[in-house]
LOTORLUM-196217 format. One record per residue (C-alpha): x, y, z; residue in one letter. Coordinates in steps of 0.001 Angstrom, whole numbers, plus 500000, padded with zeros to 6 digits. Each point is the difference from the previous one (the first is absolute). Layout:
XYZA/...
***
This chain:
041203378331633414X/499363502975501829X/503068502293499189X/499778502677502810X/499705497003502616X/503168498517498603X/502032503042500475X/498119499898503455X/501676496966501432X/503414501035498354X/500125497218497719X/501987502167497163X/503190499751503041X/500179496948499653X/500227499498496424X/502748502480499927X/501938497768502819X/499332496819497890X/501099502019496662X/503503500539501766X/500257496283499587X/499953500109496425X/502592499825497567X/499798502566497206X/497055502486498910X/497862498166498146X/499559497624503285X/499453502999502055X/497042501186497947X/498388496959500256X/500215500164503967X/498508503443499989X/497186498853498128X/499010497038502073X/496688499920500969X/497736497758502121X/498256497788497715X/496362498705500865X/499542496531498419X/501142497168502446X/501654498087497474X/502258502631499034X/500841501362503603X/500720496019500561X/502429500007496943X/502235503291501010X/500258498684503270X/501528496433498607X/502195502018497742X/501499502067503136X/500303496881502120X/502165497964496998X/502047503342499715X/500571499162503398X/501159496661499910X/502146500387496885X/501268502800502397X/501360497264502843X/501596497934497111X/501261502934497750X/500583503020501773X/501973501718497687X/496667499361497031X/499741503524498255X/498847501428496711X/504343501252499605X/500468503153497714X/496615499926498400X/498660503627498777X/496881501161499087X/501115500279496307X/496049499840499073X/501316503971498611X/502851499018498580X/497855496900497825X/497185502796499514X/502149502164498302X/501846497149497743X/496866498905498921X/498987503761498784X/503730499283498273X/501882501918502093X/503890499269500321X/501055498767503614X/503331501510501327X/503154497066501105X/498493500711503793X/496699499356499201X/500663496705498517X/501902499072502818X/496589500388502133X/498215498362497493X/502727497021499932X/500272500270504104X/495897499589499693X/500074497026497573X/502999497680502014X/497950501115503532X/497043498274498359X/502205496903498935X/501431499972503427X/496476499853501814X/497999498080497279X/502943496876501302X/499797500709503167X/496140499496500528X/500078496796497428X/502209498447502361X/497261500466502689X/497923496919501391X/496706500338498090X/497824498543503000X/501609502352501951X/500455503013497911X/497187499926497722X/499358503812499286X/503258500525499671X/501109497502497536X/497215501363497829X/501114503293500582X/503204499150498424X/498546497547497701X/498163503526498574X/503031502157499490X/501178500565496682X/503794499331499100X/501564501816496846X/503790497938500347X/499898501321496116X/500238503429500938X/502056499388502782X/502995498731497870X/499311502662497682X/500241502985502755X/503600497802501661X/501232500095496254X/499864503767499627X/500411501569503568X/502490499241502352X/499393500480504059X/501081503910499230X/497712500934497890X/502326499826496916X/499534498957496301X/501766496468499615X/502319499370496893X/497945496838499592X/496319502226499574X/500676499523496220X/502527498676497845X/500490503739498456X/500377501628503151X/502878497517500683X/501826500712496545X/499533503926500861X/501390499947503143X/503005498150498833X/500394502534497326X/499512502721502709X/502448498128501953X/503053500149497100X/499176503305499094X/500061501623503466X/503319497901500626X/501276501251496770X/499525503538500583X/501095500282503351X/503551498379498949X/499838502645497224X/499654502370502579X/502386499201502086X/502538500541497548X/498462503975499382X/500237500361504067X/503393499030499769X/501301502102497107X/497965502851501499X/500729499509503446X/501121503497500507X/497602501859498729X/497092497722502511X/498572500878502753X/500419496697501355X/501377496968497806X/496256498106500240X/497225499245497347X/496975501215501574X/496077500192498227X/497435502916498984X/497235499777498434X/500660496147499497X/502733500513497563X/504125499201501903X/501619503590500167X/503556501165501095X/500172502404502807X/502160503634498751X/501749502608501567X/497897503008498238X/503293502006499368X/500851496740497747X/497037499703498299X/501596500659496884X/502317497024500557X/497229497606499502X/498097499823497010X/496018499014500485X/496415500446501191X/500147501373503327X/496458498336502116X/499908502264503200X/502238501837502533X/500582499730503692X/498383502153502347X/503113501975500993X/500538500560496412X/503602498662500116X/499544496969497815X/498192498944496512X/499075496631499535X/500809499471496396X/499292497003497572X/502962500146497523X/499292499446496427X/501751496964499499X/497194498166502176X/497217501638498689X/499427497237497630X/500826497667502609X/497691501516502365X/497043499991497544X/500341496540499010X/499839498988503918X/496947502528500094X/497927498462497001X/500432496381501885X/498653501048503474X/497118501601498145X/499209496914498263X/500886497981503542X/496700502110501755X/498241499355496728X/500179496481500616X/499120500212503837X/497411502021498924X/498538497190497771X/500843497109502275X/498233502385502829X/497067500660497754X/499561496214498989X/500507498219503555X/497450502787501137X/497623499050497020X/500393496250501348X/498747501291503484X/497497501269498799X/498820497514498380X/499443498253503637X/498521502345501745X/497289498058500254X/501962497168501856X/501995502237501811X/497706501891501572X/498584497345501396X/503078498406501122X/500357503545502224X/496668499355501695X/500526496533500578X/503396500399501715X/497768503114501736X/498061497724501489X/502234497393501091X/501815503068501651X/496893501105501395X/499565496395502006X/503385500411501129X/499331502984501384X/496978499085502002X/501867496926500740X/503076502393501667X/497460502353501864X/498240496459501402X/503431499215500968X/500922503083501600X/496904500491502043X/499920496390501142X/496161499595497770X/497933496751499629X/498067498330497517X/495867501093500882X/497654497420499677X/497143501498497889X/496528500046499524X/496550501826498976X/497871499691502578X/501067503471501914X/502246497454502417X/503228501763501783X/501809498655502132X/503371501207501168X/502640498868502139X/502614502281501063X/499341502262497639X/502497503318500066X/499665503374497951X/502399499691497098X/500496504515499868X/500748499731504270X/504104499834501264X/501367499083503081X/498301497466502417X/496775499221498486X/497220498074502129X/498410497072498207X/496322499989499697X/497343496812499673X/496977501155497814X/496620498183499369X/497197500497497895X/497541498261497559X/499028496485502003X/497616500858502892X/499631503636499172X/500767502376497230X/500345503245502159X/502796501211502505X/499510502818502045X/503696500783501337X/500392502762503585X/502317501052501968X/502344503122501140X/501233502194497641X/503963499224498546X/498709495728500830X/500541498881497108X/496631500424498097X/500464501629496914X/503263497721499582X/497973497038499954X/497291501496497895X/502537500655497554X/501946496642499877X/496642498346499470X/499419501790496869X/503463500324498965X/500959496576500251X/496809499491497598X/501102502247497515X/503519498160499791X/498505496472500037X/497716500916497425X/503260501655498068X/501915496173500344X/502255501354502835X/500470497467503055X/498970501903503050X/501639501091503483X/498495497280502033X/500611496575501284X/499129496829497637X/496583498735499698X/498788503608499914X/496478500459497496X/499488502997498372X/496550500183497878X/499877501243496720X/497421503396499835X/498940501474496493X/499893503017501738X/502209501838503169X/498818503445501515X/501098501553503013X/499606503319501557X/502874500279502549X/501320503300500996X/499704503630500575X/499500501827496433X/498641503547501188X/500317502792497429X/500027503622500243X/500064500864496211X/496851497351499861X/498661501412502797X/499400495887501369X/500359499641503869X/501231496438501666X/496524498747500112X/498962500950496185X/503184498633498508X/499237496929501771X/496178499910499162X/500840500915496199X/502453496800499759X/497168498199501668X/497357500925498191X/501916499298496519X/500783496701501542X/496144499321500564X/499228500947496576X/502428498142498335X/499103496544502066X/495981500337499100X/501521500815496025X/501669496303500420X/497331498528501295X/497324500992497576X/502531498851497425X/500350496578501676X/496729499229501302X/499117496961498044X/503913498640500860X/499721500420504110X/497534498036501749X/498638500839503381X/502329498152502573X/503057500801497553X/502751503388500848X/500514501518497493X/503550500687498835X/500289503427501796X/502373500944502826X/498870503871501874X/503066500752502484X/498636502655502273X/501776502140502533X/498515501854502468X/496766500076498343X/497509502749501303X/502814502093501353X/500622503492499809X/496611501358501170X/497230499733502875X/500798496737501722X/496151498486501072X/499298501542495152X/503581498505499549X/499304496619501633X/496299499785498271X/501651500763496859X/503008497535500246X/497159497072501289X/497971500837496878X/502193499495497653X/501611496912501299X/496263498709500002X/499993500548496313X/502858498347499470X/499215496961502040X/496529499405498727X/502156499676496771X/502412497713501070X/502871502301499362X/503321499245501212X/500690502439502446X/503114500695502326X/498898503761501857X/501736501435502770X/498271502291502953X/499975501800503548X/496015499663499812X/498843498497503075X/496946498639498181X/501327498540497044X/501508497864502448X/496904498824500611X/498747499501496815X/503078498122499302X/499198497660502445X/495884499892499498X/500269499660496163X/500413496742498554X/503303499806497269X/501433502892501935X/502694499530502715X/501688502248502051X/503932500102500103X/502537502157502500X/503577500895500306X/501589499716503380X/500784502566502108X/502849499753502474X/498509501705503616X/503224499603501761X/502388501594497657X/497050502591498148X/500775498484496761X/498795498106497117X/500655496404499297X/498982500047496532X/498727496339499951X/496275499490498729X/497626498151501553X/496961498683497704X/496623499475502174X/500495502480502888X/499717503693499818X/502508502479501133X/499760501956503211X/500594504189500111X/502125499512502972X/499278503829500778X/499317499933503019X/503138497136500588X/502436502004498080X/499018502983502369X/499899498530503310X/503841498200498864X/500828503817499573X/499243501117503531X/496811501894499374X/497866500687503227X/497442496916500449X/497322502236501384X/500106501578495986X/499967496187498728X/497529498977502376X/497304503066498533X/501237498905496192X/498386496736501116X/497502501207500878X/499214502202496977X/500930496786497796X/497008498484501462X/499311496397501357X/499708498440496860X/503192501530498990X/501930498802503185X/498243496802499745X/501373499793496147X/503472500320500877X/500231498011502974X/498647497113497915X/502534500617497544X/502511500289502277X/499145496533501292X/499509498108496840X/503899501497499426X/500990498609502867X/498415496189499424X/501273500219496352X/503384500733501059X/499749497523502328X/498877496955497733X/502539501265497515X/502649499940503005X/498736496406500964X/499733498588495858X/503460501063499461X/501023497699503228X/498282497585498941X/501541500144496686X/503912500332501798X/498665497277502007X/498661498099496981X/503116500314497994X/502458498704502617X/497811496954500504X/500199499239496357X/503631500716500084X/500770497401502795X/497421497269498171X/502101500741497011X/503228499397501801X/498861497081502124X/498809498490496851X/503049500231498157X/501916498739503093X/497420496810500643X/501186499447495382X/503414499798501007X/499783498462502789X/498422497381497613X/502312500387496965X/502681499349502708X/498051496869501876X/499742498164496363X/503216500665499067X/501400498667502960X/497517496964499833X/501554498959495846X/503231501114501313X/500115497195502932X/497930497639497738X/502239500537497143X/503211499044502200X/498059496759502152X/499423499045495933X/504005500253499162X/500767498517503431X/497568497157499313X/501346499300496377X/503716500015501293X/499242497333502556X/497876498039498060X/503142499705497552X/502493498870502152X/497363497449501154X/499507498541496789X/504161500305499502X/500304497632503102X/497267497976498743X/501705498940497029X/503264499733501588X/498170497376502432X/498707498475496842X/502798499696497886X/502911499325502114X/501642497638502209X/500412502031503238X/501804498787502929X/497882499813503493X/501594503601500846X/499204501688496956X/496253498216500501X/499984501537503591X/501422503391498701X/497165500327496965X/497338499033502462X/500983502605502233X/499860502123497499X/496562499117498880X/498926500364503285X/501671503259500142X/498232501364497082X/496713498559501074X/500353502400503129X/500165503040497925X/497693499274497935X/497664499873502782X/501329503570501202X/499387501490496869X/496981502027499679X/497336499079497307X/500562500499496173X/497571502645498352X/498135497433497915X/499385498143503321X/497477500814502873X/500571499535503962X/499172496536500948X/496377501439502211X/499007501757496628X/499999497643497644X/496708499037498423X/498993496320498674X/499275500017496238X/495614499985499825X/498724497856497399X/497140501666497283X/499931502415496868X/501534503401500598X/497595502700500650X/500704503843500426X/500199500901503469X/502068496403500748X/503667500108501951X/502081498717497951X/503734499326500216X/502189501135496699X/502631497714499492X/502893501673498067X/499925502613502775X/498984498264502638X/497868501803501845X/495467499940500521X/498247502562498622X/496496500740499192X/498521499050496577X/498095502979498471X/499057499130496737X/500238497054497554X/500291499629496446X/500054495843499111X/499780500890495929X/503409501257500367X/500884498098502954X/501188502914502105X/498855501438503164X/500138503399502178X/501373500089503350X/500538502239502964X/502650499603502101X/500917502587502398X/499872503080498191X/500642498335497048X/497762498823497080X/500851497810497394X/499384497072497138X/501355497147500518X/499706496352497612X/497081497721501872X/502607497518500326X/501428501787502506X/497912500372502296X/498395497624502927X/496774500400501599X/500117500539504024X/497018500444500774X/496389501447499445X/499347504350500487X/499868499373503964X/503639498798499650X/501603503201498370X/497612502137501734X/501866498078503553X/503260499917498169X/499772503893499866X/499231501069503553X/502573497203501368X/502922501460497262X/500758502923499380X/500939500627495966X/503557500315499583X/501375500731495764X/502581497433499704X/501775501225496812X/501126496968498152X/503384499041498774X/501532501865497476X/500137497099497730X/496286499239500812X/499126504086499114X/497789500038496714X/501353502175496921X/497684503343500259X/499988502762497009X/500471503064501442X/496685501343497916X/496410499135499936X/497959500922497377X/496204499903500145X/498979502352497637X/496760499238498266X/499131497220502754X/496768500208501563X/500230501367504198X/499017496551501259X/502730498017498347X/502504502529499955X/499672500022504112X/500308496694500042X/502887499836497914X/501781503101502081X/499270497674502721X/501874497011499034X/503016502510498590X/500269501658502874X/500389497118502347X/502456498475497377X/502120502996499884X/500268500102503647X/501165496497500116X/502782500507497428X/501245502687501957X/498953502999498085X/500013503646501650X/498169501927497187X/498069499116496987X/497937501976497697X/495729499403498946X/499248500982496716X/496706500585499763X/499884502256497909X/497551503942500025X/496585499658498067X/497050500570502273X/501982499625503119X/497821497319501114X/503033496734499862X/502002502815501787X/498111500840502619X/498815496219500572X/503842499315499923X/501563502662502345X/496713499090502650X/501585496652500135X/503152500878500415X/498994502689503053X/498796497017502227X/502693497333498911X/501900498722502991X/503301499688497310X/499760503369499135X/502320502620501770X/499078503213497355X/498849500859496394X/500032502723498120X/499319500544495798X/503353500333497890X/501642502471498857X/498709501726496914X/503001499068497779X/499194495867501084X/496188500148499920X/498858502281501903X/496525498964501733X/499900497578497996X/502051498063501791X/500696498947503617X/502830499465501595X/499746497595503233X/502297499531503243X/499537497285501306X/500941498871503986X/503312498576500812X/
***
């Protein structure tokens, strides 16, 4: 990709804000070096690695490569046998556990939802050999440990006993001497234990003297009878960094050995590092996801400048369905350049897998190549005004477009854009306006006659024109506040921006006679031009003024629908279970009476009752009989005026029918005599029930009258009555048609046991059964919500049902 472009839209800034992000240096390099890749697929792949960095983000916020180095020098140099200090296997032990640490983290990841990354860890190498090998010979300090080697240990308990021995020994000496010291300590030089001595008593002490303090006042003496003492302590340290030595030497010799592995283990963890960080700087700038393509499509939706601070205005940009060119205008300091540069910048970072500035459902398309010639590069030393800078950048650009082309001929066919993206701004500037503007419409003829992807920016009255004569070109503005003399910065696509000289000056108090000969000067056409463009502002602002009250008004209508809805659901949930709740207590009432009337029965029956007690049970009978005739109806009966005579002939679907156990009519839907069951609808209920349960009513006409003179009420039945219902379907492997009718039946099964939620497995494949399955559910009048499980219970392969109270 064209390098000077990319330093051009500042696309270098960002990778050093995203390399902040990272974790340790070899992370950091990898950042630098990002660069926009070309092929769809892989753009498509960086871009799902950044958004599951992302998501393991929200779950595990605190997911980092740890104390991992770059010890690829450290491995380098063991492998060219080189001995690695106590520090430097610490790094390369830090390294190793860090790799452990993320390796189990990204295993434990969902692998439908994490795929990358599970591979990712899946392809970093683990050494736990060397690991226990580096925590057996350095501790967290940096020092040797006594278990490195069984040697080392048996030295250091000999250095241990001798060092004790001699300093008892010379304790003793300080004592006996005491007068002639210094100071009664033992003190070191030159790693042998020395006595510190007056000088004028240096003939009281018989030994080796080792050095003398700076004011000359004191010797620091090693007395003979330690000598020996001293040397023996000497030869065993000497053999004590012999061994480190070797155990140094040989664990860096096993390093070695892996550099290989561990080297790669470095740039693995690199990379993981280098998701996280585009996952943070996503994060931080509040990014999305692009949709992508390669058909020169962009389309973004309030897109901001990643490089801008402070308040930053939101643009929407278009290019690439009905036309392939944009021709932006308007004042100076509007905003132009800005959105010149976030279109090509927020390329560049798409194509480098970073999520972009810019609302979700934002497209990005995927260029092989990116130039732009933005800016004022005039140089003295070069000799290059404004104007040739520009025309050299432009002229490279030209050369380097018809280079592709010839290269891709046979690959681009005539209606197809080619792969290209030209950002241009203020093309034809810097020179004679009427040669400027014939320049600037020349070359944006040769790049639409090749279909180029264009975004150019201009205060060239006649490109305007162009823009709007040319087929695939379009003409885009950004606002300009009259009343307050400043820029609005939002960009309009399909109307081109006014100069608002002549505005801007009368707002300033300039005389009108002086504005009155500019118009003049400008011409008709010219005055003509900008009052039409001052109108079409108007009537745009206008219909966007009158579609966003629409919208308000829109939105507040489907917010009352949505409440009135949910109110008129209660309102039912409340009328049927105040309907059982009556029903249920006329049925107790009704039981409790009929028992005492069967007591007295059998009391009349069996015993020899006096006249009175006759009288009194009579009355009673009576009595009850009253009540009975107060209380309202049972559920499984039906008001006197609505009951229906039992029609005589074969049942047929579409019949009312009455089902006995609950008793209530219904409509038969569907019948199945080989298994002697049938399907009924009853309210908003459906339902198999045995044939034997059911009697015919009467022919389609009936239930079709029996519905407009009823309305459906769900009569839940008695709890003893409910049906068993697993809480699980399972219709993996079933074909749609009988799976629906089986979620049917379920359904309307669970609902009558009394069940709130219940799960569909149905399992992921080609997503046809699921799709088939959650349409079903979307229109089911059971149905309050659904929504695919979690990914630790299924996942979407699974769906978990609410059903209605």
């Amino acid at each position: 990709m064209h390098e000077k472009s990319i330093q051009t839209l500042e696309y270098p800034k960002i990778l050093e804000r995203v390399a902040r992000e990272a974790s340790f240096s070899a992370s950091k390099e990898l950042v630098l070096a990002l660069q926009p890749a070309t092929s769809l697929e892989e753009v498509r792949e960086r871009q799902v690695y950044t958004s599951e960095a992302v998501r393991l983000l929200d779950v595990q916020a605190n997911a980092s490569v740890g104390p991992a180095r770059d010890i690829r020098p450290l491995v380098a140099r063991a492998a060219r046998e080189g001995v690695l200090t106590p520090h430097e296997l610490l790094e390369v032990l830090n390294t190793l556990r860090s790799a452990a640490q993320v390796a189990r983290l990204l295993e434990k990841l969902d692998p439908e939802e994490f795929p990358l990354l599970r591979s990712l860890g899946e392809a970093i190498p683990e050494r736990p050999h060397l690991m226990r090998r580096i925590e057996e010979t350095v501790n967290e300090d940096g020092e040797i440990l006594d278990s490195a080697s069984p040697l080392l240990r048996r030295l250091r308990f000999d250095i241990r006993s001798a060092t004790q021995r001699l300093q008892e020994r010379l304790r003793t000496i300080v004592n006996e001497l005491a007068p002639a010291l210094q100071e009664p300590i033992i003190t070191i030089r030159n790693e042998r234990y020395v006595v510190p001595v007056k000088v004028e008593n240096r003939n009281l002490v018989r030994g080796i003297v080792h050095d003398q303090s700076s004011s000359g006042a004191t010797l620091f003496i090693e007395p003979l009878v330690i000598v020996e003492m001293n040397n023996h302590l000497r030869q065993l340290q000497i053999e004590e960094r012999q061994e480190i030595e070797r155990i140094l030497r040989t664990l860096s010799h096993e390093i070695g050995r892996e550099a290989e592995a561990l080297t790669e283990m470095v740039e693995r963890l690199a990379e993981f590092d280098l998701h996280l960080a585009k996952a943070r700087y996503s994060r931080l700038l509040r990014c999305s996801e692009p949709r992508l393509n390669n058909e020169g499509r962009i389309e973004l939706r309030g897109a901001r400048h990643p490089l801008l601070s402070g308040r930053v205005v939101p643009i929407d940009f278009r290019i690439g369905r009905d036309f392939f060119m944009v021709v932006i205008t308007g004042p100076n300091t509007g905003g132009k350049t800005v959105a010149l540069k976030t279109v090509g910048l927020l390329t560049l970072m798409a194509q480098a897998g970073l999520h972009i500035p810019a609302e979700d459902g934002s497209e990005i398309a995927v260029f092989e190549e990116v130039f732009a010639d933005i800016g004022d590069e005039q140089s003295i030393e070069q000799n290059l005004s404004t104007f040739s800078s520009h025309l050299s950048r432009i002229i490279e650009i030209v050369r380097q477009i018809e280079n592709w082309q010839e290269r891709n001929r046979p690959a681009i066919g005539g209606e197809q854009v080619p792969p290209i993206l030209v950002l241009l701004d203020e093309v034809g500037a810097g020179t004679d306006p009427s040669e400027g503007s014939a320049l600037a419409r020349a070359i944006l003829s040769f790049l639409l006659e090749r279909r180029i992807t264009t975004v150019a920016t201009t205060h060239y009255t006649e490109l305007k024109a162009f823009a709007h004569e040319q087929p695939g070109a379009v003409n885009a503005s950004v606002e300009f506040d009259i009343e307050t003399l400043s820029p609005t910065y939002h960009l309009s696509i399909g109307l081109p921006g006014r100069s608002n000289a002549l505005a801007i000056a009368s707002r300033l108090g300039l005389d009108e006679r002086i504005i009155e000969r500019a118009r003049e000067f400008l011409g008709s056409a010219g005055v003509r031009m900008e009052t039409l463009l001052e109108g079409l502002q108007h009537e745009r602002k206008a219909v966007a003024d009158e579609r966003f009250r629409l919208s308000m008004e829109r939105a507040e209508a489907e917010h009352q629908r949505r409440q009135l809805e949910e109110e008129r659901h209660r309102l039912e949930r409340e009328r049927v279970r105040i309907l059982n709740e009556a029903r249920a207590r006329a049925r107790r009432e009704i039981e409790e009476v009929q028992a005492q009337l069967a007591r007295i029965k059998l009391d009349v029956h069996r015993v020899n009752l006096t006249r009175e007690r006759l009288d009194q049970a009579r009355r009673q009978v009576r009595q009850l009989d009253e009540r009975l005739e107060l209380l309202p109806e049972p559920a499984q009966s039906q008001p006197q005026e609505e009951r229906e005579e039992l029609s005589e002939g074969p049942l047929q679907v579409g019949d009312l029918v009455r089902v006995l156990n609950f008793g209530q009519n219904a409509e038969l839907v569907s019948l199945a005599p080989e298994r002697g069951e049938a399907e009924v609808q009853m309210g908003a209920l459906r339902f198999r029930v045995p044939l034997e349960n059911l009697r015919r009513l009467g022919g389609r006409q009936a239930a079709e009258q029996q519905s407009r003179r009823q309305a459906p009420a769900v009569v839940l039945p008695r709890a003893e009555d409910r049906p068993e219902v697993s809480m699980q379907l399972d219709i993996r492997g079933w074909r749609v048609e009988e799976a629906l009718e089986q979620l049917e039946s379920y359904l309307n099964d669970a609902a009558l046991a009394g069940l709130a939620t219940v799960r569909v497995v149905h399992g992921k494949g080609t997503g046809a059964l699921r799709s088939a399955v959650r349409e079903h559910l979307a229109r089911h009048p059971l149905v309050k919500s659904y929504q695919p499980a979690p990914a630790r219970e299924g996942g979407d392969g699974v769906t978990i049902v609410s059903l209605s109270a």
